[in-house]
Every structure is written in structure tokens, then in C-alpha cells.
gemmi code that builds the backbone of each chain (N, CA, C; Angstrom):
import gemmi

chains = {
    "A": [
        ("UNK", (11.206, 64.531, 155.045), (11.318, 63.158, 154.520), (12.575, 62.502, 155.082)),
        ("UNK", (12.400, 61.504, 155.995), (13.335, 60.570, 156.425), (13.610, 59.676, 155.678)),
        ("UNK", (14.702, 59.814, 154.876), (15.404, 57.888, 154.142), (15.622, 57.165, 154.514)),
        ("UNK", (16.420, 57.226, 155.646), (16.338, 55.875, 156.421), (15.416, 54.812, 156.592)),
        ("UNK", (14.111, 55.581, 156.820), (12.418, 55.349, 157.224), (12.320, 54.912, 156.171)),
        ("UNK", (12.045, 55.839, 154.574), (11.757, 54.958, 153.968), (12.513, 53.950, 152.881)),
        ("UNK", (13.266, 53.752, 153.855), (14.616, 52.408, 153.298), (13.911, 51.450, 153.993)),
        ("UNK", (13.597, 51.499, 155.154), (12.725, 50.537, 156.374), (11.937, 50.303, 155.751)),
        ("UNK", (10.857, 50.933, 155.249), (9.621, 50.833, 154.966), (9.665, 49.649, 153.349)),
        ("UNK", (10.514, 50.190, 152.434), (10.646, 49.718, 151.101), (10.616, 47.900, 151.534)),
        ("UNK", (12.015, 48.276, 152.738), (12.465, 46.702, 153.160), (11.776, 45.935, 153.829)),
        ("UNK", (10.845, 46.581, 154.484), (9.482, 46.446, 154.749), (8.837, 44.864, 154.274)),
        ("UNK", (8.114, 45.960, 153.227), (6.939, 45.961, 152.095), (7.580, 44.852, 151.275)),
        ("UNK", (8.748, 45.343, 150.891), (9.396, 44.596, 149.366), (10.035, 43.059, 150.419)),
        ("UNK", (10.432, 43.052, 151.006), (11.228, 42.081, 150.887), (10.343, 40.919, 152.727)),
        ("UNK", (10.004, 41.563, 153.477), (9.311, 41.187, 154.942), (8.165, 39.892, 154.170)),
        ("UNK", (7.563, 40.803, 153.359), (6.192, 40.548, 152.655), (6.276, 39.088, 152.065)),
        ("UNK", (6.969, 39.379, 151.133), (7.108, 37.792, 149.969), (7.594, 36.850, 151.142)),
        ("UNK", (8.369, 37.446, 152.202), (9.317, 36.014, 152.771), (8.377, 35.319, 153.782)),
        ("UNK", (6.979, 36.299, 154.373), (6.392, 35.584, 154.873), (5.377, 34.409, 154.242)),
        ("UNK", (5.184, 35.515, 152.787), (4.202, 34.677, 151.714), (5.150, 32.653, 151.728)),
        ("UNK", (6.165, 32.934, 151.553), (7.189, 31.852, 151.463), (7.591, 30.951, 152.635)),
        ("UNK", (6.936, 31.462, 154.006), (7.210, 30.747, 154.968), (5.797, 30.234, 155.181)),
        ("UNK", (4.768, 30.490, 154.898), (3.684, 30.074, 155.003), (2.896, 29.432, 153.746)),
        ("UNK", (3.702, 28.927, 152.929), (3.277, 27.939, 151.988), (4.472, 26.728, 151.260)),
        ("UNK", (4.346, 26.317, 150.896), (5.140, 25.249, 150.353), (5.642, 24.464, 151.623)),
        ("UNK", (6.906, 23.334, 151.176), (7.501, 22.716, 152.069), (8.619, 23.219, 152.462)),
        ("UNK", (8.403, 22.252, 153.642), (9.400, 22.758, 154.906), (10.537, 23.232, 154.544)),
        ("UNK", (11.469, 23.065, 153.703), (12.613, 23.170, 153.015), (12.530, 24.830, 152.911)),
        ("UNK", (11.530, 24.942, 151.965), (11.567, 26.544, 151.716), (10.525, 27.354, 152.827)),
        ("UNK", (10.340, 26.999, 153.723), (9.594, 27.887, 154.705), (10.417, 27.802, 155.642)),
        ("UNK", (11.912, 27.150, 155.718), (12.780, 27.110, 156.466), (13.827, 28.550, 155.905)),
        ("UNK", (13.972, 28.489, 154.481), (14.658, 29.241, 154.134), (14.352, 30.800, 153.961)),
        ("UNK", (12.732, 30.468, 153.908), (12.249, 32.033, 154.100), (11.984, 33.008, 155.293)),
        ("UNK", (12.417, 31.803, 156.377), (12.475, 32.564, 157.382), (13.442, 32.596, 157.832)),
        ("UNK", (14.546, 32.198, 157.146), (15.759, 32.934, 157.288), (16.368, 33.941, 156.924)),
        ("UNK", (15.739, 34.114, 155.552), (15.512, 35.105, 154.915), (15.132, 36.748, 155.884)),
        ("UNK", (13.684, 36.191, 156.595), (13.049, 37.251, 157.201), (14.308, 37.894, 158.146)),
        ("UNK", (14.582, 36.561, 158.716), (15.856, 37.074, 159.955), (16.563, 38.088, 159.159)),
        ("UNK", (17.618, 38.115, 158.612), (18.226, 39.115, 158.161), (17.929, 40.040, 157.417)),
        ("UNK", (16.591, 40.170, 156.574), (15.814, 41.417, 156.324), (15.687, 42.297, 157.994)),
        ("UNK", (15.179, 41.129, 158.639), (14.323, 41.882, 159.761), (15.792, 42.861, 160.647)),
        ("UNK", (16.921, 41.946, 160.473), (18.054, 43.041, 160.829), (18.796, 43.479, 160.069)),
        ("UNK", (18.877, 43.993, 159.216), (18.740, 44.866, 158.539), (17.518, 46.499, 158.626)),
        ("UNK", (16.934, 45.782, 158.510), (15.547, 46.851, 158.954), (15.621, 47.461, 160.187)),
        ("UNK", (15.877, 46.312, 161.767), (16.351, 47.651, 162.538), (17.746, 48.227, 162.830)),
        ("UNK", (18.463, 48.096, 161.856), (19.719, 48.756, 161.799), (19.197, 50.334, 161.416)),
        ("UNK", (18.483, 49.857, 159.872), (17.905, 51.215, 159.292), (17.044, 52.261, 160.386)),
        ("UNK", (15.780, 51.347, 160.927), (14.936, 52.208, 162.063), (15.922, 53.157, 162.865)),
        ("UNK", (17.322, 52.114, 163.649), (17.809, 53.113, 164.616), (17.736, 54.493, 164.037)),
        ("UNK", (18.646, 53.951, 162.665), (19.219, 55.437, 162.184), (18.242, 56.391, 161.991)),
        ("UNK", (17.013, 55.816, 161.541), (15.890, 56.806, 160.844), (15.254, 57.268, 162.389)),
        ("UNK", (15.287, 56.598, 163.370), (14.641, 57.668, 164.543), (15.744, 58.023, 165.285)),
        ("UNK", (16.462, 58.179, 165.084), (18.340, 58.832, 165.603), (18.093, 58.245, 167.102)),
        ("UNK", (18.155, 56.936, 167.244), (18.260, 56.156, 168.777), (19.282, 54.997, 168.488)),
        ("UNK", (20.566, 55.371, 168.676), (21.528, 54.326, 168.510), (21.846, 53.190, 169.468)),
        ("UNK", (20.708, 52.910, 170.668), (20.314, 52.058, 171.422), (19.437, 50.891, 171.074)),
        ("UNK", (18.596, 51.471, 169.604), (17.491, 50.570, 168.927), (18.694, 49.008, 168.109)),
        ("UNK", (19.863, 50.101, 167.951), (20.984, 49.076, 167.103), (21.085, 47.237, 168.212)),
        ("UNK", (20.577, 47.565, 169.250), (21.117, 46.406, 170.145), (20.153, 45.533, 169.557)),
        ("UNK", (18.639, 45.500, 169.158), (17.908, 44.562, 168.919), (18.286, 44.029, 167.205)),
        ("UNK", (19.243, 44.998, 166.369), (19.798, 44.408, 165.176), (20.922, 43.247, 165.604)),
        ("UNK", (21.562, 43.635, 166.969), (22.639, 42.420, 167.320), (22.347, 41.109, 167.480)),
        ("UNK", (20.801, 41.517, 168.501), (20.342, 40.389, 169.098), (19.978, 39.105, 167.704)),
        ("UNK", (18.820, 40.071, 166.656), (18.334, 39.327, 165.364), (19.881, 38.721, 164.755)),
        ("UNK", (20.947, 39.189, 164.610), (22.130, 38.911, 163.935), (22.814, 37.411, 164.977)),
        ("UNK", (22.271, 37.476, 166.445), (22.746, 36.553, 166.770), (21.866, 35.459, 166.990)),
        ("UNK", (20.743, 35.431, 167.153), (19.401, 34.767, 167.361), (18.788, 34.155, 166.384)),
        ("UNK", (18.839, 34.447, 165.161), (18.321, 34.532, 163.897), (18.634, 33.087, 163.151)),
        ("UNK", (20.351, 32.955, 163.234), (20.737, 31.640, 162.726), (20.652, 30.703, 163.674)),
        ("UNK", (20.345, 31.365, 164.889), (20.251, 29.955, 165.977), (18.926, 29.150, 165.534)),
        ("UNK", (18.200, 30.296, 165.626), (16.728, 29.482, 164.814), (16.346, 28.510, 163.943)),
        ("UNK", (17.334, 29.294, 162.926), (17.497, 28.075, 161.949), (18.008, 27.000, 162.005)),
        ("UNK", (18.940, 27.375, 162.571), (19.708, 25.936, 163.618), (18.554, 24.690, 163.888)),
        ("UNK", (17.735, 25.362, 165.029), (17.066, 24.816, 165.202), (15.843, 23.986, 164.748)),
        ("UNK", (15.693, 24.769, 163.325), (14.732, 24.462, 162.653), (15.384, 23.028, 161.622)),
        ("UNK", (16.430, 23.152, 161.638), (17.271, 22.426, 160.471), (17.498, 21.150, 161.012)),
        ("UNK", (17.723, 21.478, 162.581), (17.946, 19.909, 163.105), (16.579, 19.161, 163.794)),
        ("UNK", (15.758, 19.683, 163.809), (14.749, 18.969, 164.700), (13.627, 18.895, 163.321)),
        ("UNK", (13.503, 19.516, 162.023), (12.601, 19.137, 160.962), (13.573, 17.869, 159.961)),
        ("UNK", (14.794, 18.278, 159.820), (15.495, 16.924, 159.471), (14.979, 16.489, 158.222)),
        ("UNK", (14.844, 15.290, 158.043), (14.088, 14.540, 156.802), (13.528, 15.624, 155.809)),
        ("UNK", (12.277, 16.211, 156.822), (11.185, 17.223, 155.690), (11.717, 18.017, 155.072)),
        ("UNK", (13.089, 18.757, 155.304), (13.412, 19.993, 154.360), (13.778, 19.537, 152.870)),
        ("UNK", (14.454, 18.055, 152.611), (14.831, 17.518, 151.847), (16.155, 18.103, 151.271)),
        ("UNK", (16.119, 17.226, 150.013), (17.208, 18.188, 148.938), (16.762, 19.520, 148.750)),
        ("UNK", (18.019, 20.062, 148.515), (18.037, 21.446, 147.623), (16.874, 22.285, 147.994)),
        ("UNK", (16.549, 23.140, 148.844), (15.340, 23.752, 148.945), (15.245, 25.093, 148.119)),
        ("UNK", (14.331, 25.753, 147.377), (13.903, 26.427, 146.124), (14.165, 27.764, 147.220)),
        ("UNK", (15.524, 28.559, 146.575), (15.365, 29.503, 147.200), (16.690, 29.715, 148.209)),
        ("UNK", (17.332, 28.390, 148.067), (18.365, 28.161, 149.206), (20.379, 29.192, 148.522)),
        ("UNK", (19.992, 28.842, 147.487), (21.121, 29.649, 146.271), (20.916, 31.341, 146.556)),
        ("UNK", (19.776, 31.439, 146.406), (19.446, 33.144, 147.128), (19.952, 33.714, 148.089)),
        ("UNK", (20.270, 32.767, 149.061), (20.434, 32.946, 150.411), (22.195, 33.761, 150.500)),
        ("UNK", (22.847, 32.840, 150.156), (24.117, 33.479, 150.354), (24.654, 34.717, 149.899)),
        ("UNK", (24.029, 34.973, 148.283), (24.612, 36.295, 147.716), (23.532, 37.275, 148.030)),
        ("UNK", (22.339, 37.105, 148.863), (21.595, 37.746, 149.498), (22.166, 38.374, 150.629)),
        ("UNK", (22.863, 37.410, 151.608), (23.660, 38.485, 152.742), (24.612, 39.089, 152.326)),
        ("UNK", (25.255, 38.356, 151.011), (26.527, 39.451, 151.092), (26.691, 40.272, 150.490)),
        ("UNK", (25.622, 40.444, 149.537), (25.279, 42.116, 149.031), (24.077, 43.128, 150.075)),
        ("UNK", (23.336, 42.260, 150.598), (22.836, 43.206, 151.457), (23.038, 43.777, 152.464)),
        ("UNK", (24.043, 43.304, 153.562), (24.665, 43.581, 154.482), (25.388, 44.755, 154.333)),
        ("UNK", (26.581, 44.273, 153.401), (27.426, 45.700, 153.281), (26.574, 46.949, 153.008)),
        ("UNK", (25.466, 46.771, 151.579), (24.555, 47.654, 151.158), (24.237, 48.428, 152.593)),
        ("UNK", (23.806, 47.761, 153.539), (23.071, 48.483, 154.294), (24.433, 48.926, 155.336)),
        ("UNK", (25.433, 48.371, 155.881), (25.996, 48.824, 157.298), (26.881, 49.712, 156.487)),
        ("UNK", (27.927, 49.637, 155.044), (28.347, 50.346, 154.688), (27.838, 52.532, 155.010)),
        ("UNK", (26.725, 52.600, 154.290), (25.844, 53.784, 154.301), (25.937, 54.261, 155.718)),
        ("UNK", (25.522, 53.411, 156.515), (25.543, 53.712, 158.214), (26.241, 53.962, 158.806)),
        ("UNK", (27.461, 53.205, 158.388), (29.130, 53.813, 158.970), (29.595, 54.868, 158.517)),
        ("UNK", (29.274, 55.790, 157.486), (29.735, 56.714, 157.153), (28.534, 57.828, 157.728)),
        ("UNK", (27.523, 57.450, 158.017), (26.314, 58.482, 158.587), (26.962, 58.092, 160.483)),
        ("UNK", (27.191, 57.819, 160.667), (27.228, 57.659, 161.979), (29.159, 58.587, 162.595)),
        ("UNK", (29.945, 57.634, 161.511), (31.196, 58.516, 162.102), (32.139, 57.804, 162.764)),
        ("UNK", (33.528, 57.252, 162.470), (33.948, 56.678, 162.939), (33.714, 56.697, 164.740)),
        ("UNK", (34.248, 55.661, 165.451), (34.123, 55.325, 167.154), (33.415, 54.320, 167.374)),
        ("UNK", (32.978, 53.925, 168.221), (32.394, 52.616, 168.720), (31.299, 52.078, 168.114)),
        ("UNK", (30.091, 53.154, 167.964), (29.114, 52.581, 166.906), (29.511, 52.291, 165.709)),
        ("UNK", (30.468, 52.768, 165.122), (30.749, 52.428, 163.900), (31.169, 50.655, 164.051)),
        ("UNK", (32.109, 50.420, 165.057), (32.146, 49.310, 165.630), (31.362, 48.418, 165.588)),
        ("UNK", (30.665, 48.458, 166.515), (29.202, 47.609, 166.645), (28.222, 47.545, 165.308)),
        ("UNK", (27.858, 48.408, 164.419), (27.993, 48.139, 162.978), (28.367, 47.150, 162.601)),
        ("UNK", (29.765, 47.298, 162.176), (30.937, 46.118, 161.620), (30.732, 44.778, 162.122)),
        ("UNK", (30.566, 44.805, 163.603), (30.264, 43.604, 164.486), (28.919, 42.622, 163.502)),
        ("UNK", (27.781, 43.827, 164.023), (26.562, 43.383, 163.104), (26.980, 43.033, 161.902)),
        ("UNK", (27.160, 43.523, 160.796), (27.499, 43.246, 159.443), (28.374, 41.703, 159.660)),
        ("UNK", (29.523, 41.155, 160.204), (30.165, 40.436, 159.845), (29.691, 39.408, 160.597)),
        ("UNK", (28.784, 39.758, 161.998), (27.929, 38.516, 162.173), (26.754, 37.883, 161.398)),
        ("UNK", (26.096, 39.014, 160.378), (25.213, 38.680, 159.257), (25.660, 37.943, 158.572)),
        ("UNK", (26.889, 38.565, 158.069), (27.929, 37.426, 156.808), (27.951, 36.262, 157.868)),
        ("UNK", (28.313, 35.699, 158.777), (28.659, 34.450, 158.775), (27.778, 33.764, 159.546)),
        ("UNK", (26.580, 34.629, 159.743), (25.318, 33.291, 160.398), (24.808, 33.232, 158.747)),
        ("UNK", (24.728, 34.238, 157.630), (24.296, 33.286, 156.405), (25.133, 32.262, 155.785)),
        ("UNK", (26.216, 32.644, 156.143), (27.084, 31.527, 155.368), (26.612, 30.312, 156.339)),
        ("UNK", (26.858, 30.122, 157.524), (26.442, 28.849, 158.437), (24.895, 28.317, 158.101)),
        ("UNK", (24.075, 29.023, 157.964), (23.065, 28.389, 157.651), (22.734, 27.686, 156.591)),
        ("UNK", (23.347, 28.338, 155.541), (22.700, 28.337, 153.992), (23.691, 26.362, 154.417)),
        ("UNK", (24.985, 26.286, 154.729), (25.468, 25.323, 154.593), (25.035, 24.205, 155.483)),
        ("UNK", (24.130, 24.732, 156.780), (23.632, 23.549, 157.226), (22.428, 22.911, 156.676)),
        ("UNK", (21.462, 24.087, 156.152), (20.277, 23.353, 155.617), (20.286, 22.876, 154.329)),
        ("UNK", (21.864, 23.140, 153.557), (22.127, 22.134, 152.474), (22.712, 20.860, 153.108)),
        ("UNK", (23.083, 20.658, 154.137), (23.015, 19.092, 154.048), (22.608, 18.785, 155.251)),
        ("UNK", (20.861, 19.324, 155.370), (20.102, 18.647, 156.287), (19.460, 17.817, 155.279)),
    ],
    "B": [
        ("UNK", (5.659, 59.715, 157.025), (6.604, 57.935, 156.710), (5.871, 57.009, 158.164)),
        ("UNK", (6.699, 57.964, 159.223), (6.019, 57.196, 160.438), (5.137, 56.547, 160.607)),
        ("UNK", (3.513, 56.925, 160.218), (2.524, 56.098, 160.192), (1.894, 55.095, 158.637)),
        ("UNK", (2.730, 55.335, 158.124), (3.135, 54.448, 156.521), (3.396, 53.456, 157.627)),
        ("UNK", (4.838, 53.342, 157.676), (5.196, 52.396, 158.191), (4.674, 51.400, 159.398)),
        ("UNK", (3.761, 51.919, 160.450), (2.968, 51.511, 160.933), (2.106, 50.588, 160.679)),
        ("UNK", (1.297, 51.010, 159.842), (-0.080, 50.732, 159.122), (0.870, 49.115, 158.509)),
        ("UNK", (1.726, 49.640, 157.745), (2.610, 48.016, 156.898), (3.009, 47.073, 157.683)),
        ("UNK", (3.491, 47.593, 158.584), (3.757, 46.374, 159.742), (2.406, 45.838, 160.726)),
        ("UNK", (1.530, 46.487, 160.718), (0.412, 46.505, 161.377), (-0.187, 45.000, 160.616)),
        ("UNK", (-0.487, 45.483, 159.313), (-1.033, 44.602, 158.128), (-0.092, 43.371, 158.087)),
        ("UNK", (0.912, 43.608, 158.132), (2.299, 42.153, 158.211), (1.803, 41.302, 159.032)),
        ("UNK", (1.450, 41.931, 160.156), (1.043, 41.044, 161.852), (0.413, 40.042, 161.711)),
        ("UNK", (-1.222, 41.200, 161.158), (-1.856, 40.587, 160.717), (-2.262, 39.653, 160.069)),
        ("UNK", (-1.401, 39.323, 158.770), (-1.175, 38.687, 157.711), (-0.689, 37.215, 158.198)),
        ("UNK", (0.667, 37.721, 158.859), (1.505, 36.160, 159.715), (0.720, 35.358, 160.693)),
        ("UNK", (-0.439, 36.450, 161.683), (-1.281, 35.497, 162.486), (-2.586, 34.593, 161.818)),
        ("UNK", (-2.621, 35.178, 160.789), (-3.701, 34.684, 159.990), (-3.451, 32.697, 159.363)),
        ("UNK", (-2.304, 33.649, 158.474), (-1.367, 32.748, 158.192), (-0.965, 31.397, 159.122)),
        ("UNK", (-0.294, 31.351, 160.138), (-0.016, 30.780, 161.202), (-1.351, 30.250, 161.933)),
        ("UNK", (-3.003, 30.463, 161.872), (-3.855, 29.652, 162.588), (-4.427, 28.946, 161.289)),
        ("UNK", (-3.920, 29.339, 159.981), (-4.628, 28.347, 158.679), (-3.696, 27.100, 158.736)),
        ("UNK", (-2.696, 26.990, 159.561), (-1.292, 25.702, 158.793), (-1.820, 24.612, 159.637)),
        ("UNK", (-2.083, 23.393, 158.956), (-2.236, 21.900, 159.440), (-1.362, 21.359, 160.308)),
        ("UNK", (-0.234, 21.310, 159.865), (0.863, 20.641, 160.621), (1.691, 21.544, 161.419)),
        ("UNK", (1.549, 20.962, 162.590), (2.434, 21.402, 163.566), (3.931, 22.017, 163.690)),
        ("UNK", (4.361, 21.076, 163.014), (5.922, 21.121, 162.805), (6.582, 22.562, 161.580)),
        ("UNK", (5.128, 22.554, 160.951), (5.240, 24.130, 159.727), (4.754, 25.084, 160.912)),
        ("UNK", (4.216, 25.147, 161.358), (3.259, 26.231, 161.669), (4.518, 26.375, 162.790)),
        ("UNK", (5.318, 25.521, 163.225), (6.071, 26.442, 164.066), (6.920, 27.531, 163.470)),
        ("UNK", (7.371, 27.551, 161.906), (8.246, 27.965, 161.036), (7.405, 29.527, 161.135)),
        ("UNK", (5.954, 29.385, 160.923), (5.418, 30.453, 160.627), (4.935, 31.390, 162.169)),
        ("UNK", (5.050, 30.593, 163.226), (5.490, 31.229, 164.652), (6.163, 32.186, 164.207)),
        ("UNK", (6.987, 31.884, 164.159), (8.461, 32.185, 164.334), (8.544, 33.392, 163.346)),
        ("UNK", (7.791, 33.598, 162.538), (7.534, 34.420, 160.986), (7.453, 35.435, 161.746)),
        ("UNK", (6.087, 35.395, 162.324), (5.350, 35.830, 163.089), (5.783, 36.943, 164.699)),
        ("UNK", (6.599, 35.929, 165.152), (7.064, 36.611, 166.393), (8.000, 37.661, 165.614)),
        ("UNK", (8.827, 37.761, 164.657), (9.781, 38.601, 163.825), (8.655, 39.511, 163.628)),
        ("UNK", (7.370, 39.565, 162.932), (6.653, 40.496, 162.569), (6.227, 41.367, 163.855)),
        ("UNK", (5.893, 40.622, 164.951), (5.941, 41.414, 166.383), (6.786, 42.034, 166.703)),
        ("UNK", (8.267, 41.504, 166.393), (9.160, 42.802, 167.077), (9.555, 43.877, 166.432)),
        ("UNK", (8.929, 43.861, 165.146), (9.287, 45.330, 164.321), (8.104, 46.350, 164.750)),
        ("UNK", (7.354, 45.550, 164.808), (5.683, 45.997, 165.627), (5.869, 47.325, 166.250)),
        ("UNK", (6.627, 46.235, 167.487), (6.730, 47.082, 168.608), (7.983, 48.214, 169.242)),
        ("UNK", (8.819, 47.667, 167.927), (10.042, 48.760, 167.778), (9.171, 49.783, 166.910)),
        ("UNK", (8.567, 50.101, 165.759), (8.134, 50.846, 165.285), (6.851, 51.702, 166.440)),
        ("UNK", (6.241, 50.980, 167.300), (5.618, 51.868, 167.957), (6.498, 52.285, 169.569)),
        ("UNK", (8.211, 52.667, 169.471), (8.700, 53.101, 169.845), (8.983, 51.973, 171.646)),
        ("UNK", (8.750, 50.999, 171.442), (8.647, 50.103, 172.627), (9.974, 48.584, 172.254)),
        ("UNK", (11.256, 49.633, 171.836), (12.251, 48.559, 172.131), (12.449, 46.992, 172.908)),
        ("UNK", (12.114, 48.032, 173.833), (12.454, 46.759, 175.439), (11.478, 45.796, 175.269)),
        ("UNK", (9.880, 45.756, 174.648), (9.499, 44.645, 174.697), (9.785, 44.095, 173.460)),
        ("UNK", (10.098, 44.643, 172.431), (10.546, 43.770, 170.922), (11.470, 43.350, 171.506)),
        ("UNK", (12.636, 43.258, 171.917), (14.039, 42.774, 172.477), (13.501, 41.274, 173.166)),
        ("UNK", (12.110, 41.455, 173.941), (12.018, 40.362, 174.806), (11.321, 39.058, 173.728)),
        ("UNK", (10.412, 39.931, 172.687), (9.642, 39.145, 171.709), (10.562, 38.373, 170.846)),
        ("UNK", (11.595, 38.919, 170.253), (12.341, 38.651, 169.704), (13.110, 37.211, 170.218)),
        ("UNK", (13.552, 37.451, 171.539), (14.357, 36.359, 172.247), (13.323, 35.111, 171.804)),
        ("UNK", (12.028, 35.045, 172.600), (11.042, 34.183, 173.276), (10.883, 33.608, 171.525)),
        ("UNK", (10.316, 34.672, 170.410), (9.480, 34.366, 169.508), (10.387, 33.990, 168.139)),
        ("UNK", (11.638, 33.911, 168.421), (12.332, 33.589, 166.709), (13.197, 32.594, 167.726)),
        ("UNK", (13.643, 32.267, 168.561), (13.967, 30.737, 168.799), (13.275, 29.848, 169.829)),
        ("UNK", (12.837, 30.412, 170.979), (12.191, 29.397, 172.116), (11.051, 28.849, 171.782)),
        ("UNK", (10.323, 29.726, 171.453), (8.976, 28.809, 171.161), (8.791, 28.115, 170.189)),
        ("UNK", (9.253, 28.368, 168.722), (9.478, 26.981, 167.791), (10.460, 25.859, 168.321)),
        ("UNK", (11.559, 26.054, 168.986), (12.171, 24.997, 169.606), (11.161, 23.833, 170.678)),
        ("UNK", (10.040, 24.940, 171.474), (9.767, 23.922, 172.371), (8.122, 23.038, 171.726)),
        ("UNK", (8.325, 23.941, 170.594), (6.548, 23.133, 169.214), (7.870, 22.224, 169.070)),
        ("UNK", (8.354, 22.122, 168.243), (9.440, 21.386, 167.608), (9.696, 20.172, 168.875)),
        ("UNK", (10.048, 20.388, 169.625), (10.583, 18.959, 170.718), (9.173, 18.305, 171.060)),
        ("UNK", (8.093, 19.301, 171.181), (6.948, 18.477, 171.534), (6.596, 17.427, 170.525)),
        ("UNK", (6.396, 18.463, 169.508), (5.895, 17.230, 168.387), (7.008, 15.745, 167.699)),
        ("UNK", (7.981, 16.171, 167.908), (8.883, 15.434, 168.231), (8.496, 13.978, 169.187)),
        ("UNK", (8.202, 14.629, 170.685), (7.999, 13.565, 171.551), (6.603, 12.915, 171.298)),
        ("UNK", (5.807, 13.343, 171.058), (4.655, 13.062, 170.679), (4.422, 12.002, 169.820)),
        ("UNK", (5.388, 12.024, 168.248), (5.311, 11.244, 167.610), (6.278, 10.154, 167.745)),
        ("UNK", (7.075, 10.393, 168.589), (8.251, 9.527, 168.658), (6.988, 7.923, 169.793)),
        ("UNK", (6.766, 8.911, 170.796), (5.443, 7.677, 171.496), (4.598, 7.194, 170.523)),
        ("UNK", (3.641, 7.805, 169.575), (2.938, 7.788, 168.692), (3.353, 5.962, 168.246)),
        ("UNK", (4.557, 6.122, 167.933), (5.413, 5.237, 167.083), (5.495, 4.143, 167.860)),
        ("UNK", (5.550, 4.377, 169.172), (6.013, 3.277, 169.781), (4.765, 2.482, 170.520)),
        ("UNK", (3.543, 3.046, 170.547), (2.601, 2.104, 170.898), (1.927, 1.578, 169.631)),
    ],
}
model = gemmi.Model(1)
for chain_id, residues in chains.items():
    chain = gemmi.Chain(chain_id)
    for i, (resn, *xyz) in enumerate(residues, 1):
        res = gemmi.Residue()
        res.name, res.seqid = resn, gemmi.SeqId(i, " ")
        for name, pos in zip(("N", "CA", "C"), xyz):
            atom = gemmi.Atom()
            atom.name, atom.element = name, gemmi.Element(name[0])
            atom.pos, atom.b_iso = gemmi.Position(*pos), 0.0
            res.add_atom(atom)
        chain.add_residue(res)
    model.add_chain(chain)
structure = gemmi.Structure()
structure.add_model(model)
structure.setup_entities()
């Protein structure tokens, strides 16, 4: 029995699931936010995969989602404009969502992995999570 | 676990492409692209094929809703003006 795997899997199921349910219904506002949501589930998740198939090369596509992820939204925030409106249902979630889940997850990893460079690149990930949610959550409150 | 996890992301795919050819408007359905291309690159990291999730990832969570997004954009912006 791999934990890691099924930490992936839970994060999966539990959290992949609803955010797509949420990007594919309601308005733009909250199908903006649920797929921001996904972004940082989704890295998160392959932070976990690396570890659970012991390939600490898989960690590069958690960087990429950590850096790619809020660009998206970026993008989504300035070119939908008008439609997201006020306050989108779900947007308050967002912030104490990265910053308990992040540590939750890179914390565990840095101590399974061992101090040196990956531990590094970890930290990197983690504190680029914290601050593409903080940037987002604050642009699509005053888109 | 391995093929647990498979099968869930398999069904996710599924779910987001489904999802994504039911949406009316253009300008959503790029949101759910984008859902979508994320559900592809766990896809294909879970069936041990990094290098192309890495590429899905790039193309499918910012380029291609950016370039739905500018189209429909230009589209309606003419729309408007004739």
C-alpha cells in the first residue's frame, strides 16, 4: 500500500471532482474560480504522484502547474471581465484553501525526501502556490 | 492503488469532455477546456507519460482558452460594429 498514491487518489476523487462539477455549471465568476481551484489541487496531486512512484523528475510538471495555473486565471479574469461579476460564490475558499493545503502537502514531502535541492524545489513549489493564490483570489475580486 | 487511480482519472476525462461539448457559450466552455486539458495531464502522468502531460499542460490550461477567449472577443467586438 502506497500513501502517497492514495493521498493522489483521495485528492483525486474528493477535491478534482466537485471543482470540475463547479467549472462546468453556474456563472462565469465561479467556473473561473473552480478552475483555479483545479490548478492547485492538480499541483498538489503531482507533487504527491512524484513521491508515490519515487520519480523526482515528475516534480517538474508540479512547477510548471504552480507557474501556469495563475497565468490562466489571469487570463481568464481579464478577457471574461464584466461576466465574473461581484463576489464570486466560492472566491473566500480560495485563499485559506492554498494556505492550508500547500504546506499540508510540501511540508510531509520535505521531510520524506531529505534535506538538498529537492527539498528546495519543494519550497520553491509551495511558496509559488502561496502567492499565485494570493494573486488571483485578488484579481478576480476586482474583476 | 495504481489502477484505482487510473480508472478515476480515466472517468474525470471523461466527465470534463462531456461536460465541455454540453456548454452553449463559448466564452464558458473555454473555462471548461481548460478543466479539461488539467484532467489530461494527470491522465497521462498517471499512465507514466510525463513528457506529454508537460506539453498538455502548457498548450491546455493557458493557450488554448486564451486564443477561444481573443476569438470570441474579436468576433463580437465586429458583431457590434456592423
Amino acid at each position: 500500500m502506497n500513501w502517497w498514491l492514495a493521498a493522489a487518489l483521495a485528492l483525486v476523487t474528493g477535491g478534482l471532482g466537485p471543482c470540475l462539477w463547479g467549472a462546468a455549471r453556474g456563472s462565469a465568476g465561479r467556473r473561473v474560480v473552480a478552475q483555479n481551484m483545479a490548478t492547485l489541487l492538480l499541483c498538489l496531486v503531482f507533487l504527491l504522484l512524484a513521491q508515490g512512484y519515487a520519480r523526482p523528475s515528475y516534480v517538474d510538471l508540479a512547477l510548471v502547474v504552480a507557474v501556469l495555473g495563475p497565468a490562466g486565471t489571469l487570463v481568464f479574469t481579464r478577457l471574461l471581465g464584466d461576466e465574473i461579476g461581484e463576489n464570486p460564490p466560492g472566491l473566500r475558499l480560495l485563499t485559506p484553501a492554498v494556505l492550508v493545503g500547500a504546506p499540508a502537502t510540501v511540508v510531509p514531502l520535505c521531510i520524506a525526501t531529505g534535506p538538498g535541492r529537492a527539498m528546495g524545489k519543494l519550497v520553491l513549489i509551495g511558496l509559488l502556490l502561496i502567492a499565485g493564490g494570493i494573486v488571483t483570489s485578488a484579481a478576480v475580486r476586482r474583476a | 492503488m495504481h489502477d484505482a487511480l487510473i480508472v478515476v482519472v480515466l472517468l474525470l476525462v471523461a466527465a470534463a469532455a462531456t461536460g465541455a461539448v454540453l456548454q452553449r457559450d463559448p466564452a464558458r466552455q473555454a473555462v471548461v477546456l481548460s478543466a479539461l486539458g488539467l484532467t489530461l495531464a494527470v491522465l497521462f502522468t498517471v499512465l507514466q507519460a510525463p513528457d506529454v502531460g508537460l506539453a498538455q499542460l502548457a498548450v491546455g490550461s493557458a493557450v488554448t482558452p486564451l486564443m477561444i477567449l481573443l476569438t470570441v472577443r474579436k468576433v463580437r467586438r465586429k458583431g457590434r460594429r456592423e
